[in-house]
N, C-alpha and C positions, 0 to 999 in steps of 0.2 A: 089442885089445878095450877095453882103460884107454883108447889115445888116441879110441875110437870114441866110448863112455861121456861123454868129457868135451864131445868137440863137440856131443851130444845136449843137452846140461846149457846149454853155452854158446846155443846157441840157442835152445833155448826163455826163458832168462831177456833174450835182446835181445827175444823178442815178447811178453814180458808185461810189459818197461821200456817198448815201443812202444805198447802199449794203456793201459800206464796215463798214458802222455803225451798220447794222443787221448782220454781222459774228462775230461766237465766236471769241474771242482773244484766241492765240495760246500761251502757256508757252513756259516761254523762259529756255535754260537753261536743258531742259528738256534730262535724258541720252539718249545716244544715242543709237538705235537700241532698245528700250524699246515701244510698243502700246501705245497711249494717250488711258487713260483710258475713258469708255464709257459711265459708272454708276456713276461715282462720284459725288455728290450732289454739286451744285454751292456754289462756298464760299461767301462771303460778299464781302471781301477786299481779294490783291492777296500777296501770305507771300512772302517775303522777298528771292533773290534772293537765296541766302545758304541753307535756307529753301527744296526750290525746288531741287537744284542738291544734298539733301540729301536724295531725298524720297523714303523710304524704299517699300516693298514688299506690296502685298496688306492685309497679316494676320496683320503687324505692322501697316499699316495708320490708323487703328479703333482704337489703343494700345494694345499692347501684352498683353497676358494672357493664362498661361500652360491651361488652360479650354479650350481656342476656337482651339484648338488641338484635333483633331477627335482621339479617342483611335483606334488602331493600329485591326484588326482583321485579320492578314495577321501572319504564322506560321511565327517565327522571327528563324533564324540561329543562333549557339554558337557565344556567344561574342565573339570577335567585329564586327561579320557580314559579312566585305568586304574582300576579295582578293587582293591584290595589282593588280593593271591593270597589262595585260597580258603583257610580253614582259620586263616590269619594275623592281626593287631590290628595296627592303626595306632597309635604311641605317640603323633603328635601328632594331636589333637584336631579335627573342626571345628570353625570359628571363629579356630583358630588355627593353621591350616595353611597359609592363602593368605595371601597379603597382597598389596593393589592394585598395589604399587611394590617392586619389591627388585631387585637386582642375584645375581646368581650366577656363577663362570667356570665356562666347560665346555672340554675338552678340543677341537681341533681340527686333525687333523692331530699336527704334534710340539707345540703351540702352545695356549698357553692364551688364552682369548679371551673378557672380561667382557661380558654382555649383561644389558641391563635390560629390566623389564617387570613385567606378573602376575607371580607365585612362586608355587606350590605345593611344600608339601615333605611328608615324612610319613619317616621308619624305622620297623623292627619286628624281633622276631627271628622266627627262620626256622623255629621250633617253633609247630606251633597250640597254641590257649590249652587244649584239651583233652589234649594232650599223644601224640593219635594217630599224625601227622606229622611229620614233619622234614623241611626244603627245603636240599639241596643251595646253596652257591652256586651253581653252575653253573646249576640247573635255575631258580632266582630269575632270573638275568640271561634265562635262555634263553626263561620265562615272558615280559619285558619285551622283550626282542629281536622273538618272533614277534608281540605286539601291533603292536610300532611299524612293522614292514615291512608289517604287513596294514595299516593305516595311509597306505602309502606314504612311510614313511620310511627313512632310511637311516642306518645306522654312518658317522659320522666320524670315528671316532677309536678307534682299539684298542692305542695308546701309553699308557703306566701314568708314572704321577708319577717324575720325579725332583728334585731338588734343582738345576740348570739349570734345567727348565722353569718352577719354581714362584719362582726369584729373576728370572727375566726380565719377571715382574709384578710386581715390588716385595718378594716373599719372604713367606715362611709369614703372618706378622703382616700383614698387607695383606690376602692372601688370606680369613686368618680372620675379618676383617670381614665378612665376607658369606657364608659356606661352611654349606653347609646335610645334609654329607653326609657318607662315613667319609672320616676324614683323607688328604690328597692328598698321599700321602707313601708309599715302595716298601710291600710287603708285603700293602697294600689295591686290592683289584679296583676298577677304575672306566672304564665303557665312556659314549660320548655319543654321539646320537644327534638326528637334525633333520628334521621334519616342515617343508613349504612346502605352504601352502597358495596359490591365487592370491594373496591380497593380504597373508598373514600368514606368519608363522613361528614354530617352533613349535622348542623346544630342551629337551633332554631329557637327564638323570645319570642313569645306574644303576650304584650302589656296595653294593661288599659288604666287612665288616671283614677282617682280618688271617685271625682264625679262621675266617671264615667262616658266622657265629652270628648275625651283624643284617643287613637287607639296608636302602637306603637306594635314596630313588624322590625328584628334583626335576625339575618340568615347567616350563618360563616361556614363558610367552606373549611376544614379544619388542615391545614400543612404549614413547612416550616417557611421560611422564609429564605428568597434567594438572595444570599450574600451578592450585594452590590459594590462592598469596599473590599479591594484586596488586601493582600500584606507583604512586607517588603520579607527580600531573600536576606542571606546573612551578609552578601555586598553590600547592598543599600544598608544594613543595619549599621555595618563597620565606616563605612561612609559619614552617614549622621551623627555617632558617638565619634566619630576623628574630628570632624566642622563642629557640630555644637553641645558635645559631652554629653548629648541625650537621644532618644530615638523614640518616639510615642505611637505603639501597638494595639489594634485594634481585634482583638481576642474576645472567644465569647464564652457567653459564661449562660448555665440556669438560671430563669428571671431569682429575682435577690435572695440567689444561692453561692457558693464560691464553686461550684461545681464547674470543672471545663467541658466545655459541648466537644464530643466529637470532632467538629470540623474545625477547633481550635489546635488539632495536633501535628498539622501543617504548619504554624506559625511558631512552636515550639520547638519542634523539628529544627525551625531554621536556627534559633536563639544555642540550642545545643552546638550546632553547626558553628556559628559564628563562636562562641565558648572555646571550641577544640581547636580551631583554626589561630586562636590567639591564647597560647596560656597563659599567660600574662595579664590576662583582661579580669577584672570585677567587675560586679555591676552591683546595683543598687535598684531589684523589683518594686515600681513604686505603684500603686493602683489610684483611677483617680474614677467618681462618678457625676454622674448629670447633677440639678438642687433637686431634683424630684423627692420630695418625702423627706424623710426626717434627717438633719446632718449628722443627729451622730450616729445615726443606724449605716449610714454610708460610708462615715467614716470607717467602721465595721468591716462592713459590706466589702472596701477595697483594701483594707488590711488582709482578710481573710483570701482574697481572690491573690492580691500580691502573691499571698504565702502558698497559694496552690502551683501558682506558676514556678515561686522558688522548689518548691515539691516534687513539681513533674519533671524538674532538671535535675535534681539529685537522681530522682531514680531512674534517667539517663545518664548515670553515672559523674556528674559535674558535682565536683569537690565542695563542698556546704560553703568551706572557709571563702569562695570566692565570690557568692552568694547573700545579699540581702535582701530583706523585706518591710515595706510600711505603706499605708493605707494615708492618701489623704480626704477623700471623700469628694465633696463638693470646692474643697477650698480653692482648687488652682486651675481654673476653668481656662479653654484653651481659646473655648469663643461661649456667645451669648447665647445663656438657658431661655431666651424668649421662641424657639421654635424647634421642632425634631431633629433639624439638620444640626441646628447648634446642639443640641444634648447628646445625640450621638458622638461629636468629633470630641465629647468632653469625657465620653463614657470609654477608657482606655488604658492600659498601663504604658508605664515607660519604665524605658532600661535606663539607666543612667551611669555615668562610667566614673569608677571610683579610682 
C-alpha cells in the first residue's frame, strides 16, 4: 500500500514539473495595472530587469517616428485646444501663457526629444477654487487623454523620467532651461502625446506632481522661428570694419551644433561678396555665445561654428590664406546675459579685419 501511495505521489509531481515547463514565463517587474501584452513576438533572451519596468507605450516598443503617427482628419479647435477641466484655475495668466517661440522636450518612446515652436503652458491644482471637488491624478490625465484621441491624436510615450533619459540631453540643468511642467524626474506622472495634422504638428505634456495635487498641461505648435534680426549687406559690412575694424554677425546655427541653418546662406553670401570686392581684405572669424551652460563647451561650441563659417567661404572659392578662425565662447559679451534679448545680441560672430 506504502509502495502504491508513493508512486501515486511520484507521478503526479513529474505532471505538474511537466506543465509547469510548458507555461509561458510571466515578466517580472511588469507595471502595474498595465494588460500583458498578446501580439508580442517572443524575444530570444529576456532584457534585463530596468529594461522591463521601463517599457514604454506600444507606438514607442517598434521605435518612435513622427511617421507612424496617423495624420489627424478630425476639425482641430483654436490653439491650444483644451479648456482647463471644469471646476479648476489656470495659475498662469493670459498673456502669459503662450509665447510665439519656446522650446519644450517631450517624451518619445524611451527618448527625450526638444521641439520648437508656439508654447502654450498653464498648471493648476486639482481642487476647484470653491473647494467642491477634487481631480484624481488619474482622472486629470484621463480628462486630457480622451481630448487628444477625440482629436486624433495619439500616446507616445508612457515611459516616466529617469536620470539616463534626462542626461542623454545634456542632464537636469539643460533641460530646466526650457521645462514648463512638474519635474522630469521619478515619482512625477508625465504621459506625451502628438497631434498631425496634414501640414502641422502638434505636441502635447500632461504632468501630474509627486502627490498628485497639481496637474500641468504644455501644447507646442511645432515650426521654425521667424527671423526677427536682419543681416547687414557686404556695404554695411565694409563700412563697420573701415569705422571700427570689426562687424558682429548674427548667423544661425543647429541649437549647440556648428551646423549652419539654411537661412544662414544669405548672410554668407554677403561676407563672400564683401571678400571679392576687396582682395586685399582678411578677416579674422571669431564666434562668440550667450553664459548659458557650460564655458568651455561654448568656448567649443564658437570655435567650431567660427570654423564652419571659415569653411563655407573656402568652398566659395575665398583663399584659406585670407581667412581665420577662433571661438571665444562666453567671454566677450556685447550686453547683459540677464534676459533673452541680452543673450541673443551676445549669441554672434564677428569679422574682424586683419
Amino acid at each position: 500500500m506504502r509502495q502504491s501511495l508513493l508512486l501515486i505521489v511520484s507521478a503526479s509531481l513529474a505532471i505538474l514539473l511537466a506543465a509547469c515547463q510548458k507555461e509561458p514565463a510571466t515578466a517580472v517587474d511588469a507595471p502595474v495595472g498595465e494588460p500583458a501584452a498578446t501580439t508580442a513576438p517572443a524575444q530570444p533572451t529576456t532584457p534585463p530587469a530596468a529594461d522591463i519596468a521601463d517599457a514604454p507605450a506600444a507606438v514607442a516598443d517598434a521605435g518612435f517616428s513622427v511617421e507612424k503617427v496617423a495624420i489627424s482628419t478630425a476639425p482641430l479647435p483654436p490653439f491650444p485646444f483644451f479648456d482647463i477641466p471644469e471646476g479648476l484655475v489656470g495659475k498662469v495668466k493670459d498673456g502669459s501663457n503662450t509665447l510665439d517661440f519656446g522650446r519644450h522636450f517631450f517624451l518619445a518612446g524611451k527618448k527625450m526629444i526638444p521641439v520648437e515652436g508656439r508654447l502654450y503652458h498653464n498648471n493648476m491644482k486639482l481642487i476647484a477654487q470653491d473647494k467642491s471637488r477634487e481631480y484624481t491624478a488619474l482622472e486629470f490625465h484621463r480628462n486630457y487623454e480622451n481630448a487628444i484621441l477625440a482629436l486624433g491624436g495619439a500616446k507616445i510615450s508612457e515611459t516616466q523620467f529617469t536620470r539616463p533619459i534626462v542626461d542623454a540631453v545634456g542632464g537636469l540643468r539643460e533641460v530646466n532651461k526650457s521645462w514648463r511642467s512638474a519635474p522630469p524626474s521619478s515619482g512625477y506622472e508625465h504621459y506625451s502625446y502628438l497631434i498631425r495634422s496634414p501640414d502641422k504638428e502638434y505636441w502635447i505634456h500632461v504632468g501630474t506632481s509627486a502627490a498628485g495635487k497639481t496637474g500641468h498641461i504644455v501644447v507646442l505648435e511645432k515650426k521654425a522661428m521667424t527671423q526677427s534680426l536682419g543681416f547687414l549687406d557686404a556695404a554695411a559690412m565694409k563700412s563697420a570694419l573701415d569705422a571700427d575694424g570689426r562687424v558682429a554677425l548674427y548667423i544661425n546655427f543647429d541649437t549647440d551644433q556648428s551646423t549652419l541653418r539654411p537661412d544662414s546662406q544669405a548672410a554668407i553670401a554677403e561676407i563672400r561678396t564683401l571678400l571679392d570686392s576687396n582682395a586685399g581684405l582678411k578677416v579674422s572669424i571669431e564666434g562668440h555665445t550667450d553664459n548659458t551652460g557650460s564655458a568651455d563647451r561654448n568656448r567649443q561650441l564658437s570655435s567650431e561654428r567660427a570654423r564652419s563659417v571659415l569653411d563655407a567661404l573656402v568652398g566659395l572659392g575665398i583663399a584659406p590664406a585670407r581667412l581665420s578662425a577662433k571661438g571665444f565662447g562666453p567671454d566677450k559679451p556685447l550686453a547683459d546675459n540677464v534676459d533673452e534679448a541680452g543673450r541673443a545680441k551676445n549669441r554672434r560672430v564677428e569679422l574682424v579685419k586683419l
